[in-house]
N, C-alpha and C positions, 0 to 999 in steps of 0.2 A: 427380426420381429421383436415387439417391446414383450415384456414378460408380462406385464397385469394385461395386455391384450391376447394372454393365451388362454385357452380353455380349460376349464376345470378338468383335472383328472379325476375328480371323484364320482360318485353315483349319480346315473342322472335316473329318474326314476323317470320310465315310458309307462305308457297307458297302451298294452297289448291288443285291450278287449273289445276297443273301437276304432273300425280303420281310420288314418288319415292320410292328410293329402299325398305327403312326401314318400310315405310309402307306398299308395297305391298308383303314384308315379311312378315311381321306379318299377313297381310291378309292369307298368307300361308297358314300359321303354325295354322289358327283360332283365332288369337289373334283382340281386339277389336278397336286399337288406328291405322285406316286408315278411306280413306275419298272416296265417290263414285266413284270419281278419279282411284282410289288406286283400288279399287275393279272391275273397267270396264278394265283396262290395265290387273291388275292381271287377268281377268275370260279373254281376251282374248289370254293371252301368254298361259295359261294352255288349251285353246280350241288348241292354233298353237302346243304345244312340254306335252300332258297330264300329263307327268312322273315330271312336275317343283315341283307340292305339294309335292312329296314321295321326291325330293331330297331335297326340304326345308325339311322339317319331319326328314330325315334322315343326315341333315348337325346338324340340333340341337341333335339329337340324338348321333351323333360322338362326339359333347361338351361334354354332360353329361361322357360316357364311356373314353375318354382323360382325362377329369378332373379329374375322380375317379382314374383311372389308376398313374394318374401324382401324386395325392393326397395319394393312399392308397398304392401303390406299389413302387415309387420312392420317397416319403418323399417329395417331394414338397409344402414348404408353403408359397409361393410368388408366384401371379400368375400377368401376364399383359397383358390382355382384349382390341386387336387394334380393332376397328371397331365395336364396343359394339352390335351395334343396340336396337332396342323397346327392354326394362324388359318383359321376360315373366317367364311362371313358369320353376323352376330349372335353374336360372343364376350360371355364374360360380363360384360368392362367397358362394351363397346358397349349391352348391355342394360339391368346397373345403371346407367350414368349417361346413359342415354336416363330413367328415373326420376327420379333426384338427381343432377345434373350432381358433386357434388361426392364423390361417392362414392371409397372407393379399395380398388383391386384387386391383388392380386399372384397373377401366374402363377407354377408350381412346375412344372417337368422337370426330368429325366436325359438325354433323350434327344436325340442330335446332329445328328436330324432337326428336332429342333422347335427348337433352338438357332439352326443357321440362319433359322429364320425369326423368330426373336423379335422383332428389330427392328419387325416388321408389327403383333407385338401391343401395344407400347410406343408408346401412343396415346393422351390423356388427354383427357376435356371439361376444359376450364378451371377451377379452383378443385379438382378430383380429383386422383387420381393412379394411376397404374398402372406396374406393375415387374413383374420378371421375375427369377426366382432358381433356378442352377443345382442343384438338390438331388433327393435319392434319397424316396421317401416311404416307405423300407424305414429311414429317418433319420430318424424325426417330430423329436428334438429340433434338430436343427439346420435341417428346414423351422418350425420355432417360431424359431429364432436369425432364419434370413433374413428372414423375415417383415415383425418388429419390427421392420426398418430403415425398414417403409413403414405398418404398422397400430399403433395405438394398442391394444394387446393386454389392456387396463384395459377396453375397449369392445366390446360384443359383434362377433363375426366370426361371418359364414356360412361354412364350410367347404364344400367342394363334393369330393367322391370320385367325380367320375360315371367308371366302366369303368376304377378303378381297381387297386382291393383284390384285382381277379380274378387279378390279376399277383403277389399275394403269396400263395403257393402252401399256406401252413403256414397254419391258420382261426386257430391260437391268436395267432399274432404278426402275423394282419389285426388279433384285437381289440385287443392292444396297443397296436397303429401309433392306431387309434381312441379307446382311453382316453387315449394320450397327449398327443393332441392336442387334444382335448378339456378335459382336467383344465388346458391352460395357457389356460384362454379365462374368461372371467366369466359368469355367467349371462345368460340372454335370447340366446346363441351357439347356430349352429343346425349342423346336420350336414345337405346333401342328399347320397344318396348312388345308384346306380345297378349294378347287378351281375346277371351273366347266372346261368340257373340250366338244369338239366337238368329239372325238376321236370315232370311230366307233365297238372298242372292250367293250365300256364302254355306247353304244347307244346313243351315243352324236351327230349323225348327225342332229337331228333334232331343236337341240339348234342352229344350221346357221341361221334360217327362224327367231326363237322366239328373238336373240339377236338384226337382222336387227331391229327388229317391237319394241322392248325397246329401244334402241337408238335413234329414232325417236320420240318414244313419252312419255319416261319417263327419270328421272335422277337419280344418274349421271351413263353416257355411261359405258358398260360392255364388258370385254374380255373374249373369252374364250380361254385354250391354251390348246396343244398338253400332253402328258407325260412326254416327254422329256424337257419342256420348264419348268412344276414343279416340274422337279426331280432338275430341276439347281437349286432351290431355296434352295437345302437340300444339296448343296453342304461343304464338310470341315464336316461334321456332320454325325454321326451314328444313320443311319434311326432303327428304331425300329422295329421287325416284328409285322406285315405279311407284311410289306414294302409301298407303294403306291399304295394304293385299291382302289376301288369304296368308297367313306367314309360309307357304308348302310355296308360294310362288314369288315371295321376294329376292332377285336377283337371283333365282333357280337357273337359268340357262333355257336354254331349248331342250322339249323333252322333259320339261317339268312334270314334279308329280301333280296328284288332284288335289283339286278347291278341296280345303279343312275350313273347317267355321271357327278358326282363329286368326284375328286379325295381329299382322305383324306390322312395323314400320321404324325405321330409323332415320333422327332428327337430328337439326346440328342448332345451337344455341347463336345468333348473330352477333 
């Protein structure tokens, strides 16, 4: 790993006193690095929409089986992690290179919660490598600049957007962020991607009431979009089957869990 692409060891100052996202993920999902903040916003969004845990649960869950899928059945050994969030168990390098030891990954945040921990995700099997790079994904070209210092960008890359783009509030300058990042990749480059939707075949009505009530009092502010508005992001690109599911049912098996009102789907660039 290059040394200017490591993390500050110094102070990062957090903002305790209003929950956010990453943290009151990880409160999700069970994880320990959130603050009572973080745990009174999250126990009240899952009192207003119950189904938020199973779809956190089941957004990490779609990571695992994408990555393996990207890893074990498409040869994919460059992966690029936008929107990282808190390390918890089975990150996406620990997965790819549970596949291909030599695989190499780079994490992408902004945020000063997940910076403190980067250190934890800055782990490599032997012969791979893994890095971590401070950047905006509202910046696709300079998450493409960072990148480069650890992917072979000549060689296809998985992208990964899981529970990201919701954070880019404008649809037209989600697709952007997407073509751009996209058009710097070669073909056989995949896009997985992960996004909450209100949509009513997928039980999402009730994420209207729980986004009002996050926007008000947690950051940063959250969209949620239609099918149609995630199927544009997959545009130019050969969706994979079962196509854009519920993410609780992509390539789940039989005995899948229940419809979550987040849409999953993985793409491959022709």
């Amino acid at each position: 790993m290059s040394e200017h692409h490591r993390p500050s060891s110094g102070p990062v100052r957090l903002n305790t006193e209003v929950a956010h996202n990453a943290r009151v993920w990880n409160y999700w999902i069970g994880g320990r690095d959130n603050y009572e903040v973080d745990q009174q916003v999250g126990d009240h969004v899952a009192a207003m929409f119950p189904v938020i845990r199973d779809v956190a649960r089941a957004d990490r869950e779609f990571l695992g089986r994408a990555v393996r899928h990207l890893a074990a059945e498409r040869g994919m050994r460059q992966f690029l992690d936008i929107g990282t969030g808190l390390p918890t168990l089975d990150n996406t390098h620990e997965i790819a290179q549970r596949v291909a030891p030599g695989s190499r990954i780079v994490y992408v945040d902004n945020d000063p919660v997940v910076l403190v921990h980067a250190r934890s995700l800055l782990t490599s099997a032997p012969g791979g490598a893994t890095d971590y790079i401070e950047a905006d994904v509202h910046d696709p070209e300079a998450v493409i600049r960072g990148a480069a210092a650890t992917l072979d960008l000549g060689r296809p890359v998985a992208v990964m957007l899981l529970g990201i783009l919701n954070f880019v509030l404008d649809t037209a300058r989600a697709q952007d962020i997407v073509r751009v990042l996209m058009s710097a990749l070669p073909s056989g480059s995949c896009l997985a991607l992960t996004h909450p939707t209100t949509d009513a075949d997928l039980g999402g009505q009730g994420n209207v009431e729980a986004m009002r009530f996050w926007n008000d009092k947690a950051t940063p502010p959250i969209t949620a979009r239609t099918r149609a508005e995630v199927m544009s992001f997959l545009d130019g690109l050969e969706v994979l089957e079962p196509g854009l599911v519920s993410c609780a049912r992509w390539r789940a098996g039989s005995g899948s869990a229940a419809v979550v009102p987040q849409f999953g789907a993985v793409a491959v660039k022709p």
